[in-house]
Structures are given as structure tokens and as C-alpha cells.
N, C-alpha and C positions, 0 to 999 in steps of 0.2 A: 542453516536456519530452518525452523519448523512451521511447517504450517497447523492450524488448529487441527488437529485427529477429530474424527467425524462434522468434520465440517461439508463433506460434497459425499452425497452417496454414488456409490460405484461396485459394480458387478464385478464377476470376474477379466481378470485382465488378458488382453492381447496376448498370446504366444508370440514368443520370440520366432517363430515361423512364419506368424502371420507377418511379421511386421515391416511396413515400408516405409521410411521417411517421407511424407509430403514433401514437394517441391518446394525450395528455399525461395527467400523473396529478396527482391532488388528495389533498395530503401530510398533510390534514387527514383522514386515511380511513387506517384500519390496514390494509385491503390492500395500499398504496403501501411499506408497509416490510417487509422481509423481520425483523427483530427491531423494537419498538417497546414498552417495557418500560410498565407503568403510570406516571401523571405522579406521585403519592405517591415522598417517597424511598425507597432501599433499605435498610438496613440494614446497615453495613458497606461501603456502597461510595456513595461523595460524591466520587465523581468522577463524567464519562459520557467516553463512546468514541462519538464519530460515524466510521462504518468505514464504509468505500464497497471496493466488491467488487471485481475485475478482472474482464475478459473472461471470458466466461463462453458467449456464443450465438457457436455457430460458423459460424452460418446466413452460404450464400453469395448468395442472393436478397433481401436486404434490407441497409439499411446502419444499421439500428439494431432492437432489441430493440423488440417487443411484448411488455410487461406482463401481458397475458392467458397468455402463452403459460406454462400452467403448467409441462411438459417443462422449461424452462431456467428456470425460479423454483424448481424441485425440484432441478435439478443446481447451480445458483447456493446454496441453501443447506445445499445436504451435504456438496460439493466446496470452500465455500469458506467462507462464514459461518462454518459448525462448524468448521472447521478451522485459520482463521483469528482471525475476532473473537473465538472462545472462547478467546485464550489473555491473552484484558485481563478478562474474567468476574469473575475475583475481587475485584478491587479499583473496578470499574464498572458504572454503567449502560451497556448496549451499544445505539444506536440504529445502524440498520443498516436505509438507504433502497433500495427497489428503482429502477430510472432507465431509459431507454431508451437503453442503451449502445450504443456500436460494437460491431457485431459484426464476425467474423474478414470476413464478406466485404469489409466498407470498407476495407481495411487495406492493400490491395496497390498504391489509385491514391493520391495524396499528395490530391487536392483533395476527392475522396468522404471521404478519413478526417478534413478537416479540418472539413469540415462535420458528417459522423456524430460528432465529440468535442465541436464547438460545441451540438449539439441535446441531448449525455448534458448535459455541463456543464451546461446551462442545466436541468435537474433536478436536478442534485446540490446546483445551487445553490440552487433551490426550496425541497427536503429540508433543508438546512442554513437557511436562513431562517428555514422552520416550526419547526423544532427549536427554536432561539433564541429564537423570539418564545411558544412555546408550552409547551416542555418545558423548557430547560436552567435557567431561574429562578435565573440567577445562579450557578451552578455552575462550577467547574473543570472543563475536558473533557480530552481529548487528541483528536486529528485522527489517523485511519489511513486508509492506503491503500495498495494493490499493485497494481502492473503500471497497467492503466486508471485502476481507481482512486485513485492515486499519483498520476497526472499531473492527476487533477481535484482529490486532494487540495491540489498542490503551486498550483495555480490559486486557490483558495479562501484559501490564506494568503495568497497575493499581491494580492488583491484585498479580502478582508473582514477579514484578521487584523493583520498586519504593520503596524505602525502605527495600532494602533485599540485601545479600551479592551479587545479581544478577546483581544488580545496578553499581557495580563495575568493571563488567567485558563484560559491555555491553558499545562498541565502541560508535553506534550510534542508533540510531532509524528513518526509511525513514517510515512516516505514511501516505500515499498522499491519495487526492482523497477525503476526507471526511471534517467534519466539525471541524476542531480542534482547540478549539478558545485560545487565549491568557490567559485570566483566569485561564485555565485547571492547569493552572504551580502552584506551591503554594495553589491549595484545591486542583482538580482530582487528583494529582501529589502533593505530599508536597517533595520529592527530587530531580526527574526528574526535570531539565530544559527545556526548548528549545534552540537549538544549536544557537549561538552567531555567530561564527568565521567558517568559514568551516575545521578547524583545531582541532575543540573540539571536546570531547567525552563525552562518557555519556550523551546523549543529545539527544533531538525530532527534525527531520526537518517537515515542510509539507506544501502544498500547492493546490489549483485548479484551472485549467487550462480554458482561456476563451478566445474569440475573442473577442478585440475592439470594434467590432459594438452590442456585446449583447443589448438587449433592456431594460432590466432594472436589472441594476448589482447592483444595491443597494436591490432590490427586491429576488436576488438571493443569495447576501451573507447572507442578513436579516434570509431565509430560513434555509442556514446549521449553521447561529449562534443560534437558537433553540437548538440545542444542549446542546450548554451551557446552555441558560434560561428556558430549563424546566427541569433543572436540579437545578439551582441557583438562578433562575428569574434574571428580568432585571437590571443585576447586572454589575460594574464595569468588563470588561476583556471578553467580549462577542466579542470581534473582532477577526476575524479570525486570524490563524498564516501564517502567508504568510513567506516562505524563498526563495529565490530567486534560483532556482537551475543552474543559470547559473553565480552565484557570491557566493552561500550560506554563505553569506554575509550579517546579518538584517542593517550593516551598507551601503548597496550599495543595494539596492533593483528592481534596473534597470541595466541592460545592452544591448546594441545596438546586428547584427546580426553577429558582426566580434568574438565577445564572445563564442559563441556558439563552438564547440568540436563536434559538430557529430549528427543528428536528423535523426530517423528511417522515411523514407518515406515511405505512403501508412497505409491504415487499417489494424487494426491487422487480421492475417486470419491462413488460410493454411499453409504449405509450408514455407520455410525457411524466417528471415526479409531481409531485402534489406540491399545494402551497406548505410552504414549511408552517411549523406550527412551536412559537416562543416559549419557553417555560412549561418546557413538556419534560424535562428530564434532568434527575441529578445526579449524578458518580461521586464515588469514592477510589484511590488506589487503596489498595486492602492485598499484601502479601503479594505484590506485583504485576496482581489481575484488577481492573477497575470495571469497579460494581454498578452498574447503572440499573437506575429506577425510571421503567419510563412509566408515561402516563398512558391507561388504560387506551384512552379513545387515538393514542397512535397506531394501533393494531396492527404492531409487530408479531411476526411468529419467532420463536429461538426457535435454535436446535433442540434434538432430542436433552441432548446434555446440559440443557440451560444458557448454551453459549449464545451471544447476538452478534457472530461474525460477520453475517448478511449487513449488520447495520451499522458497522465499526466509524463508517464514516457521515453515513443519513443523520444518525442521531446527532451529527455536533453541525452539522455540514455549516449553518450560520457562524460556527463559532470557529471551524477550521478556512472562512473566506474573511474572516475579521482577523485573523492572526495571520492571514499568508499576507495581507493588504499594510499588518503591520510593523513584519519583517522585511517586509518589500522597502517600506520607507527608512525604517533601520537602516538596512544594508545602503541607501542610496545617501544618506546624512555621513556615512565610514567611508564609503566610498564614491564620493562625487567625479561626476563623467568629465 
């Protein structure tokens, strides 16, 4: 799976001389998670969220993340955790592992970023192990991830979920930010769907976020549909998956700004998010990439390229805590305890 191309700027990369693996982590130890809720249920919330973060270390001297490094476990949980996994809070437990990610410098050579995702993976998958063997006690989850951690998400179905008793007890799947094409469903996936109805379970949503004036969105979907063709070649089902998160709806794939539930204004950063702000923003699916209009006074920056990766999740976050809250109850109406 792809991540958006110019989405983290990054220097030159690590030599493979330089290079030393950060010390691995023991997921049995609460410093290893950036959220790790007590093992006791909550109250009101019988579901969990295992959410895996995106890129977050922009370090051009290493090609994955030091754990120790508190600097980016403080920007990893202001800039993204709170901003992000808070918007399943209500309805879930949120477990939320820290891993030795790629950082921005692996990103530039193809064979440094394949090995810097093979070394995060292989903690994400750790953390999800642990979790399972230790914490989810038979629970319903949902599986998130953005950007990076999208693509370890979308790894983790395809290896421990899709076709396992796992499959059963997994509400939803939110994979944003990466290339998840349509085809994935029936070969990557032979039981996983992608979510239809915003009512279903057991199911993949996912999408990327763009501004209307991009200058060649065919040029850019073309790029994260790679994914699939170098994986299937130029095969039938290479079109991206676009879910509308403001209808998650594949049958309503537009809606206006009155739609909208709540959009994080401002760049992810620091310091607490902002009050959300209703009826600031409306998308379209448009050839696989969904087109979002937002409102001036949310003063969002894109990318150079027009992309709003940074915001894939800010912009709907009301509207992605009103559909996890109502697949939540779906799943528990299918499956009473």
C-alpha cells in the first residue's frame, strides 16, 4: 500500500552504514503505548480502537524512530493521537502503540523505506498481538490507521484478520490516507469487504483527501493506484476506494457543507485541538480521490500538491465519532453479549 508521494518532506537518506536499529520494545510495559487504557471494561464503551499513528519523526539521520526519543512521542501524541484517535473516544477503548516507524528520511530511497516499514511492521504487529492476547478479552474492536499507519493497518488485516475468527469481531476498519484500491477486496482480501452502508460491519472504509484546484488529480490518483499494479499489474479494480466520510455512503458519494458534524480547525500541532467547527466542509468522490471544499476560516494548509493528508481525519473527525458510535451499536444489535 502507498502512501501519498510528497506528503512528509525528507532529505537525504541514512546510509546503510549508518544504520542501526533502535532498541525494540516490550508491549508488555505501558511506556511502549502512547494510550493504554486499564485492562477492567469501560463503561459505555464495549468496543476497543487499536489506532496506529502515521509518520510523525521527520529525522533525516535514521531510518526509523527511537522510542526514547521523547520530542517526537510528545509531537506523536498532540499532533496526532489527540487529534486523531480521540474522535472513536466515545464509543471505545483506545489502545494506541508507540513502534519504531519510518521516519521522513527513509522515504526518498524505495529499498531503505522497504526495510524501515518491514522493522515498524513488525512492532505494530507485536502491539497487536499483545493487545489480543492480553487486553481485548474477546471484545469487538475496530482497526485505525492514517498515512503509515494505514498501510500497517491494511497489512495486519491481510495477514491476521481476513479470514480468521478476527474477522468476526472486527466492527470496522478506518484505513485513510493511502492507496487502497478497489480490487484489494476479493484477491488482498478474499473476506474483508469494503463498507457499503455506514451501518456495516466487518468492513474497510478509506479515502484521500484533495483540494479542487489540484493540478493533476488524475496524475495523483494514477500514483497511489500503483499499489495495486505492482502488485496485480494493470488489472481490472485498480481504482481507488473512496468512501465518503461525510455520508459513508458508496451510494451518496457527495455531500454539500450543511452535511458536515464538526471539522478540526488549524494544523495539527501542539497544545490541545480546537473547538471543531459544523458545516465547514463538503466532498465529493471524484475518480477515487475525494474532493473536499473547506471553509476559508478553517485555515488549513495543503500540500504543495494540493493534497490535505494532514487533515484526512480533522476535517470529518465529528462525522468519523458519529459513525464509529454507530457501528458500535450495529455490531452489538448482530452480536448480543
Amino acid at each position: 500500500m502507498l502512501l501519498a508521494t510528497g506528503t512528509i518532506g525528507a532529505g537525504a537518506p541514512a546510509s546503510t552504514s549508518q544504520h542501526v536499529a533502535p532498541p525494540p520494545l516490550d508491549y508488555s510495559l505501558s511506556a511502549s503505548w502512547a494510550k493504554r487504557p486499564a485492562a477492567q471494561p469501560i463503561r459505555g464503551k464495549d468496543v476497543d480502537v487499536f489506532y496506529i499513528h502515521p509518520t510523525t519523526d521527520r529525522s533525516v539521520d535514521r531510518w526509523n524512530q527511537d522510542v526514547a526519543d521523547a520530542q517526537v512521542n510528545r509531537w506523536t501524541d498532540e499532533s496526532v493521537v489527540a487529534r486523531q484517535a480521540s474522535a472513536f473516544d466515545a464509543c471505545c477503548r483506545i489502545f494506541a502503540p508507540r513502534y519504531r516507524q519510518s521516519t521522513a528520511g527513509a522515504f526518498p530511497d524505495p529499498v531503505i523505506r522497504k526495510a524501515a516499514f518491514a522493522l515498524a511492521y513488525g512492532d505494530v504487529l507485536g502491539a497487536f498481538d499483545e493487545y489480543m492476547a492480553h487486553d481485548n478479552g474477546g471484545r469487538p474492536f475496530m482497526l485505525v490507521g492514517h498515512s503509515q499507519g494505514a498501510v500497517h493497518a491494511a497489512r495486519l488485516i491481510e495477514e491476521r484478520i481476513d479470514g480468521t475468527v478476527l474477522a468476526g469481531r472486527m466492527v470496522a476498519a478506518y484505513v485513510v490516507g493511502i492507496g487502497l484500491s478497489q480490487g484489494d477486496f476479493g484477491r488482498t482480501y478474499k473476506t474483508v469487504r469494503s463498507c457499503e452502508t455506514p451501518a456495516q460491519t466487518g468492513c474497510v472504509v478509506g479515502w484521500n483527501s484533495i483540494l479542487p484546484g489540484m493540478a493533476d488529480k488524475g496524475k495523483f490518483a494514477a500514483l497511489l493506484e500503483t499499489a495495486f499494479t505492482d502488485r496485480y499489474g494493470d488489472a481490472p479494480g485498480k481504482a481507488l476506494l473512496c468512501v465518503n466520510p461525510l455520508t459513508f455512503d458508496q451510494a451518496k458519494p457527495a455531500a454539500p457543507r450543511r452535511a458536515s458534524s464538526g471539522a478540526a480547525p488549524g494544523d495539527p500541532g501542539f497544545g490541545p485541538m480546537q473547538k471543531l467547527r459544523p458545516h465547514s466542509v463538503s466532498a465529493r468522490c471524484e475518480n477515487g480521490l475525494l474532493v473536499v471544499d473547506p471553509a476559508p476560516d478553517l485555515n488549513l494548509k495543503p500540500l504543495p500538491n494540493g493534497s490535505l493528508h494532514y487533515h484526512d481525519i480533522g476535517l470529518f473527525w465529528a462525522d468519523i465519532q458519529r459513525n464509529a458510535v454507530q457501528r458500535s451499536k450495529a455490531f452489538r444489535k448482530t452480536h448480543p453479549r
